[in-house]
Each structure stands twice: as C-alpha cells, then as structure tokens.
C-alpha positions as CSV (number, residue, x, y, z in Angstrom):
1,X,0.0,0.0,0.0
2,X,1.5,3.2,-0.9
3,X,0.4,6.8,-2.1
4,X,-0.3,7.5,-5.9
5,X,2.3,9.3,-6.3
6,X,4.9,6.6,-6.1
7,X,2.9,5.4,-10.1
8,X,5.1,8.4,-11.9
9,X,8.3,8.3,-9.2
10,X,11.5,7.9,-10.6
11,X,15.1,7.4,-10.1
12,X,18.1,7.3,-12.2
13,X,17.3,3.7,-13.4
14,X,13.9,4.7,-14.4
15,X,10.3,4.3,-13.2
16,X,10.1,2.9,-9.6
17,X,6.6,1.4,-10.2
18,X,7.4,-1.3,-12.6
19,X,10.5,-2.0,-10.5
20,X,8.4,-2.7,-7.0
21,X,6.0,-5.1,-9.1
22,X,9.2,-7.1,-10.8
23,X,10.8,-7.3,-7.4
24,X,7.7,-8.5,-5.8
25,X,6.3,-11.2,-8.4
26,X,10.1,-12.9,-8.2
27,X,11.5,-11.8,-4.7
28,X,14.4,-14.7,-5.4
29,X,15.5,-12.7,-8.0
30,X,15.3,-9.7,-6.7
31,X,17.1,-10.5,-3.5
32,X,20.1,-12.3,-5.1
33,X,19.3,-14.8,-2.4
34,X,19.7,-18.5,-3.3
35,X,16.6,-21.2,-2.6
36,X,17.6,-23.6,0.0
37,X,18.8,-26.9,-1.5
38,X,15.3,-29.2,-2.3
39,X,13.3,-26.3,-1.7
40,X,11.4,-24.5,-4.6
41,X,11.8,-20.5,-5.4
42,X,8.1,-19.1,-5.9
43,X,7.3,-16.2,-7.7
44,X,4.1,-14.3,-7.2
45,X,1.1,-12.9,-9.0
46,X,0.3,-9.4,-8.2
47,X,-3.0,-8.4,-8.9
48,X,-5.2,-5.5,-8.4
49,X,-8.7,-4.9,-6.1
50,X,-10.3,-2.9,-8.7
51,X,-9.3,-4.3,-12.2
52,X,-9.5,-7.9,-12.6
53,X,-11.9,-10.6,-12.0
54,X,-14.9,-9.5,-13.6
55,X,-13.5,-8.8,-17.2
56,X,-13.4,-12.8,-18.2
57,X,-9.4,-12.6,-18.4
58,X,-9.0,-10.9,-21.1
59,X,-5.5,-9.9,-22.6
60,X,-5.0,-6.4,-21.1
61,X,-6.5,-7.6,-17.9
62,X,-4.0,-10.3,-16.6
63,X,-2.0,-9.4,-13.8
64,X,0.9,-8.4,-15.6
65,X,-0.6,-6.6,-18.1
66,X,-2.1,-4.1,-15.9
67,X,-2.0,-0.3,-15.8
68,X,-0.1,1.1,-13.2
69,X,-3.1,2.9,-12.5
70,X,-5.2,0.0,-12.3
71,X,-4.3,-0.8,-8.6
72,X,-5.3,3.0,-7.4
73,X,-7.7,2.4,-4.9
74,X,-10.6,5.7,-4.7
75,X,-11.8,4.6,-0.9
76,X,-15.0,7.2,-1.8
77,X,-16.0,4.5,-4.1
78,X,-16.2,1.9,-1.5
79,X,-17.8,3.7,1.5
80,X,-15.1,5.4,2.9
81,X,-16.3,9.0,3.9
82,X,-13.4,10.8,2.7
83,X,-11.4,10.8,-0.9
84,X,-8.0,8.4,-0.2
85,X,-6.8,7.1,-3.2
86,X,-3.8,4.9,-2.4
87,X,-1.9,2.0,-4.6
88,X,-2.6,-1.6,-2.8
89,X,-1.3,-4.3,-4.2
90,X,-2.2,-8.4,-3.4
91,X,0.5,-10.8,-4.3
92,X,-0.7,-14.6,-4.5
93,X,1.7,-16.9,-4.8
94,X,1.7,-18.8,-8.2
95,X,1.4,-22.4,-7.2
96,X,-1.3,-21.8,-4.3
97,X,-4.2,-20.5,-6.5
98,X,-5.2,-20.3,-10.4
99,X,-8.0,-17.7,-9.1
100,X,-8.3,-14.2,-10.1
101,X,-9.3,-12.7,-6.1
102,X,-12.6,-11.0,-6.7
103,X,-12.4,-7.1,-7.0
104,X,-14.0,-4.3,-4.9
105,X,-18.0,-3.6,-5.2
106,X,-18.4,0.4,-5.6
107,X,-21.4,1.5,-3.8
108,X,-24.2,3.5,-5.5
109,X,-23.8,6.6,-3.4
110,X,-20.5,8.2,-1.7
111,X,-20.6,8.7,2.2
112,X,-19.8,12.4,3.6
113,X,-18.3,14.4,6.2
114,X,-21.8,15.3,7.7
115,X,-22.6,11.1,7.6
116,X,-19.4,10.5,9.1
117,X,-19.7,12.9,11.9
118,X,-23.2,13.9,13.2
119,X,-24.5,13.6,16.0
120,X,-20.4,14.1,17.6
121,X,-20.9,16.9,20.7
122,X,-20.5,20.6,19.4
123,X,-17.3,22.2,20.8
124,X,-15.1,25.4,20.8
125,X,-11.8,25.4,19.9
126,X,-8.9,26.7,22.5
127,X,-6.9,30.0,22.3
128,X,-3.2,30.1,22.4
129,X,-0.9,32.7,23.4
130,X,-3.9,34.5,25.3
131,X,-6.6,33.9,27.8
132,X,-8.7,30.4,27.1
133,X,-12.2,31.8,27.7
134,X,-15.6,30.8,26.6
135,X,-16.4,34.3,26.5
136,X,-13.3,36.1,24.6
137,X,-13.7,33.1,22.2
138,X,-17.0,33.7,21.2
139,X,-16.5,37.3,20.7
140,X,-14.6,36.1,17.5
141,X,-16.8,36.4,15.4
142,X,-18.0,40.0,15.9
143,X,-14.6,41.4,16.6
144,X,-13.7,39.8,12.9
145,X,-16.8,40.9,11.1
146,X,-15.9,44.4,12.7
147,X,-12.3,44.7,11.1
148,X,-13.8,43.1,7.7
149,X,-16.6,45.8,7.0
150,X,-15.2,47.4,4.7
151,X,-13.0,45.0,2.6
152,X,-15.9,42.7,1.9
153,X,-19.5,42.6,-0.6
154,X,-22.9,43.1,1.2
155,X,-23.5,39.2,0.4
156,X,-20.8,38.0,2.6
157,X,-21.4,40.7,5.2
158,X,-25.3,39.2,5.4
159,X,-23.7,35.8,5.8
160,X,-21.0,36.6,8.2
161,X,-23.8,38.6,10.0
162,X,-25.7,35.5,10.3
163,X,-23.2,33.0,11.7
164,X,-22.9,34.9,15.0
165,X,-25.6,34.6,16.6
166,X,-24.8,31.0,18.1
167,X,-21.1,30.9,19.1
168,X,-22.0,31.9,22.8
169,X,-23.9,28.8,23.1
170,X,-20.8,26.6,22.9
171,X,-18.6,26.3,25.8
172,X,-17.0,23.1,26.0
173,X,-14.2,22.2,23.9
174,X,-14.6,18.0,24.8
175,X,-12.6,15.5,26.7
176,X,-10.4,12.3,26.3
177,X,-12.7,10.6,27.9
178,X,-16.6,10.6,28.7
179,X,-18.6,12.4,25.9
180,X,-21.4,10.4,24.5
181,X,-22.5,10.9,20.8
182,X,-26.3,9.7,19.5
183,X,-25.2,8.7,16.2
184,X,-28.0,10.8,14.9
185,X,-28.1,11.7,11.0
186,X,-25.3,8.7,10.5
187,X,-26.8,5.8,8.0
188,X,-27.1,2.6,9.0
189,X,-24.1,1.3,6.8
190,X,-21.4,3.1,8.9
191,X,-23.6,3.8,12.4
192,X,-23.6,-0.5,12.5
193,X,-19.8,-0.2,11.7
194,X,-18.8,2.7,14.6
195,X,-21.0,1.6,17.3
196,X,-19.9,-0.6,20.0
197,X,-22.9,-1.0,21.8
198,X,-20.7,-2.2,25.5
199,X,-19.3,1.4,24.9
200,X,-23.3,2.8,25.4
201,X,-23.1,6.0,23.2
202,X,-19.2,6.7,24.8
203,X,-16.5,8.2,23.0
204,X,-13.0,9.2,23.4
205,X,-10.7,11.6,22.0
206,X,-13.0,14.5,21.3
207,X,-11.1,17.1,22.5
208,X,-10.2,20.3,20.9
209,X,-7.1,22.1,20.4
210,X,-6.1,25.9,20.9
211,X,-5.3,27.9,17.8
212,X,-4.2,32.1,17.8
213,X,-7.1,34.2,17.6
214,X,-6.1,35.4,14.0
215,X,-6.3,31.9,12.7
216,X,-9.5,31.5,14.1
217,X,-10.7,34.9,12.6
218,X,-9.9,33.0,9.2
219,X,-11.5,29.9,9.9
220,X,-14.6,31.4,10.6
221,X,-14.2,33.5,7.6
222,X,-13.8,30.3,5.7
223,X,-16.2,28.2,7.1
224,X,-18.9,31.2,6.5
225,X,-17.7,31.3,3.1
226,X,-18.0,27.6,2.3
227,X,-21.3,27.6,3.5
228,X,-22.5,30.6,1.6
229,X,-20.1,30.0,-1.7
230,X,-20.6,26.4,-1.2
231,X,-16.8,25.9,-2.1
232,X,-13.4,26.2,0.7
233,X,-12.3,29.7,0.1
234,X,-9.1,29.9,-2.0
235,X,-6.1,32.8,-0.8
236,X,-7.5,35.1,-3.0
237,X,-10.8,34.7,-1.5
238,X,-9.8,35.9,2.3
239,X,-9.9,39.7,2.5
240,X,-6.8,41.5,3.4
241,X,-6.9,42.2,7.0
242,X,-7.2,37.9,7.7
243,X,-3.9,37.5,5.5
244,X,-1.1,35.7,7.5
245,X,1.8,37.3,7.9
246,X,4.4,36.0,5.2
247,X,5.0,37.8,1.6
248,X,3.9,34.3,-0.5
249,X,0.3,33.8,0.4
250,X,-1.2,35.0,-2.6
251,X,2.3,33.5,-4.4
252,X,-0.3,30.6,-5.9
253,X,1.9,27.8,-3.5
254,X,-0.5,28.4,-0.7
255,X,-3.7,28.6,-2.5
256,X,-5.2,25.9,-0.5
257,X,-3.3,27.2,2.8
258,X,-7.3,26.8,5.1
259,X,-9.1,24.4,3.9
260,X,-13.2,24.0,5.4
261,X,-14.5,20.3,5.0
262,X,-17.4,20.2,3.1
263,X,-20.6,18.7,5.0
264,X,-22.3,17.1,2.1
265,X,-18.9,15.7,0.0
266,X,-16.4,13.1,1.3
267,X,-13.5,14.6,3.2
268,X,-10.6,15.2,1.5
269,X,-7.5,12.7,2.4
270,X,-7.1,12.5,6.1
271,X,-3.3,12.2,6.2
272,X,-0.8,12.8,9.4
273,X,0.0,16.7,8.3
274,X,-3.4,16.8,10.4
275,X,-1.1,17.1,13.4
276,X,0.9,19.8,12.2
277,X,-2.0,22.5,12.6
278,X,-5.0,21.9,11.4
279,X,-5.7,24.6,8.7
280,X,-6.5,22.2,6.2
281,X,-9.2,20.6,8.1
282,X,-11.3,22.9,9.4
283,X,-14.5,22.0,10.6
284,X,-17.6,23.1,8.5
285,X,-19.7,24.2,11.3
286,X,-19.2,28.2,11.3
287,X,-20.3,28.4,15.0
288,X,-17.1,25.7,16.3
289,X,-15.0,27.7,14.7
290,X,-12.0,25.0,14.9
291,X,-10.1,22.4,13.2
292,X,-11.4,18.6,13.3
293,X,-10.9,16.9,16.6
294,X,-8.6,13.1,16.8
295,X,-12.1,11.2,17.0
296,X,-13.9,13.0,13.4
297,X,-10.7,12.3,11.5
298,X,-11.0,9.3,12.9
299,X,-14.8,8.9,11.6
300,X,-13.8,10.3,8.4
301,X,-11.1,7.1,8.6
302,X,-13.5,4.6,9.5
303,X,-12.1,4.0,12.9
304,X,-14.9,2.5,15.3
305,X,-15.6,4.1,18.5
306,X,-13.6,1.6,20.5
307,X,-10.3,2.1,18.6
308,X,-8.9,4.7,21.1
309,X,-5.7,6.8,20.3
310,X,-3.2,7.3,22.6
311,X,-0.3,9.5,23.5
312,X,-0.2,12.8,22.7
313,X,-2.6,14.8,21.1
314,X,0.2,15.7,18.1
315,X,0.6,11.5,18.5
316,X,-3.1,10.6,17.9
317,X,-2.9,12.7,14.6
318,X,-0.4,11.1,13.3
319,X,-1.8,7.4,14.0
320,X,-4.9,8.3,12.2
321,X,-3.8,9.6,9.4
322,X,-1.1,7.1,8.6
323,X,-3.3,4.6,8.8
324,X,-5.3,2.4,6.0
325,X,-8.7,3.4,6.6
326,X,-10.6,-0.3,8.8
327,X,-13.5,-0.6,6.6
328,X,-11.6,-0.4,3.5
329,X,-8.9,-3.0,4.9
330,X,-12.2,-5.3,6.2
331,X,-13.6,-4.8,2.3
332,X,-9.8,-6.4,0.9
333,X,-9.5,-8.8,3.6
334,X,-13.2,-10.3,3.4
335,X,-11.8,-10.7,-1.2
336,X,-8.4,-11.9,0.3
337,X,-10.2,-14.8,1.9
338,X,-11.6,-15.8,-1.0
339,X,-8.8,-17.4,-2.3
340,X,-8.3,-19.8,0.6
C-alpha cells in the first residue's frame, strides 16, 4: 500500500513502479538470495482490487498486463467517507491458487463528512498565546466581522452577519474521555460499523485544540464562506486584514493554505500533516470555529468508537492519518479470503 504518487516516481534507473512489481512477483530474484537446496523458489502474482476478475481474463487484464493505474484504490467508491486514493497491491503466490481474487464492489452513493460525523458533541476550539475563555472566544466572530466591514460585498457581510448569533452557546471544547455521541443523522451502513454497543453511546478523544485568535478569525471566515459559496475559500478569497503574515500567500503555492471540509462531499485525504495545525481541516460548522478533533478524523477514517488513540494529542494525529482506513482493509480482507 503506498500513495499514488509513487505510479510516476523515478530514479536514475527509471520508473520505480514497474520495478516494485518485478521485485515482488520474483523476490528470489530480486534479492540475489539462493533457494535452500530441495526447496522450490516461488514467484508471485500481483494483482489489483479494482481491475481484474470481472472482465473474463481478457488480454489487457492479466495481472501483468495491468495499468499502473489500475491498482489505485478511490476509498469514496467503496464507503469510505473521505477521498484516499492509495496503490494496494495483493500478491498470491503462483502455485497456491489459479484464481483471479474477486475485485472491490463500488457502492451507488458516496458517504460524507456530515454522515461521518453527526451527532459528535458541538465544541469550541482553545486559544493560544492568550486567555482560554468561553467568553473572549465567542467574541470572534464580531470582533472579525468588525475589522472586515469594509474589505468585503454586502453578500458575505449578510452571511457573516448570520453566523454569530450561536457561538455563545458553545462552551466546552470536549474531553479524552466521557462524551457520549447519538449517532444521529449517521446511516445505518457506517452507524452498525462505529457503534460498539458495551461502549453505550461513549466516546474518546474528542477534544479540541487551541489555535491564535487570527487563525481562528480566518476559519470562521472560511467556514462562513463555504457555506455561503458552497466551495473552501481559496487565498484570493480571504480579505486583506485575515492575510497571514508572510509575503507568499497570494504567491499561488498556498492557494489551499485553510481548507473547510465540506458537509455534504467526502472529506478530503485524512493524512498525518493533520497534526501539524490543522488549517487544512477545518471544521464546517461556522459556529465551532475550529479544526477537526482526533475522533472526526477518525470517523472520516472509519475508525470505530472503540479504537482509542493514545499519547499525545500531536501522537493521535499522526496514527490516524497514517493509517489504512478499517473498513476499507475489512472490504480487501473479506476478497483476500476468497482465495483460501
């Protein structure tokens, strides 16, 4: 399993991809290490979850004959909240089955963020470098709306305007431990798959980190925006007084710099940079005004309520978004045990 990236990587000897699948269909060979005497040196067929089975072996469709691109795995195909498209590859050794391994079932409709994480406790983010209050932190919004008067159209003024009024109401910003979530709004398919019902509606790691007030200014800017515009604001988009501090912001490499999840679209690829700060996962509620908490990235990655993340905060990031999303992995190991 690797990122899709790795399908055009090269090195001084020339693609890497075709490479990794040489070296893995003959790992004798590749090794330089010698069978033991009496002992036979397999080789492997490595075939794809996607491409395969269903075509009636036709030429282009045997194993080696594959695209590189035919073993990139879309996980918002398969019911995976969130778009993760990663290379996965299943080697069988030769002389244990003549099978093709059935391929992945797309389902008719793509999950979302909002099916992923309803129902999950409302909460504020923290402030850094500056008192933690309730009350300073819902003054966000106005103080922002205040400095943005004049640098923005009546449209988003309305809008802004409107997403105040509620901020006040949320105080908490969560707990490692002992929050309950209803599940409400979540469909069957992925409620039976996050429930634990010895668990009773308990969840951990829902807890919110503390950002600088000017980075929340802009993510309630953005999350307003994406709800009104109905797209994540681009650099352009933020009005002057909510650019950060640094001469290349508008330089076209930081285009994407804040980034609001959409509720009604799969997430975009929960990966460990979700530890770093969070700008790229901000959540889509205006009034939270905050990035995504350890346990939604973890919805958005399919992770039960009884998978629990521990260390640090900075720790539980990264083990979510390194990881292969359990779902996805149940969906190849339920084809993998086909073939036994």
């Amino acid at each position: 399993e690797n990122v899709k990236g790795m399908l055009s990587a090269k090195t001084s000897e020339g693609p890497v991809f075709p490479r990794i699948r040489s070296d893995l269909s003959d790992p004798r060979k590749s090794t330089g290490v010698k069978p033991d005497r009496g002992r036979q040196s397999h080789k492997y067929s490595i075939f794809s979850f996607v491409v395969g089975a269903q075509n009636d072996l036709l030429p282009e469709f045997i194993p080696e004959n594959l695209d590189a691109r035919d073993f990139v795995i879309k996980a918002e195909n398969f019911g995976i909240p969130q778009r993760r498209h990663r290379v996965i590859l299943l080697g069988v050794r030769e002389d244990l089955t003549n099978n093709f391994p059935p391929t992945l079932v797309p389902q008719p409709n793509q999950h979302t963020v909002r099916d992923a994480i309803s129902g999950l406790p409302a909460l504020r983010s923290g402030i850094s470098r500056g008192q933690d209050d309730a009350l300073i932190w819902s003054r966000i919004p106005q103080e922002t709306l205040e400095s943005l008067n004049s640098h923005l159209d009546n449209q988003m003024i309305v809008a802004l305007t409107q997403c105040q009024r509620d901020a006040s109401q949320i105080d908490s910003r969560g707990a490692e431990f002992g929050l309950k979530t209803t599940y409400t709004g979540v469909p069957k398919y992925l409620r039976e798959w996050y429930q634990d019902p010895r668990m009773k509606g308990h969840i951990t790691n829902h807890s919110t980190r503390a950002h600088i007030a000017s980075d929340l200014s802009r993510y309630w800017f953005a999350a307003v925006f994406r709800q009104s515009a109905g797209k994540s604001p681009k650099a352009p988009d933020f009005p002057k007084p909510l650019w950060p501090a640094h001469a290349n912001f508008l330089s076209g490499k930081f285009t994407d710099r804040f980034r609001v999840q959409g509720w009604d679209e799969p997430a975009t690829t929960v990966t460990s940079h979700i530890s770093k700060d969070g700008h790229y996962f901000i959540h889509p509620d205006p009034y939270q005004i905050r990035s995504l908490t350890v346990r939604e990235a973890a919805r958005l990655q399919t992770f039960p309520a009884n998978y629990h993340s521990v260390g640090k905060r900075t720790q539980q990031y990264v083990q979510v978004g390194n990881a292969v999303p359990p779902l996805l992995a149940l969906q190849l190991a339920t084809l993998v045990n086909t073939l036994t």
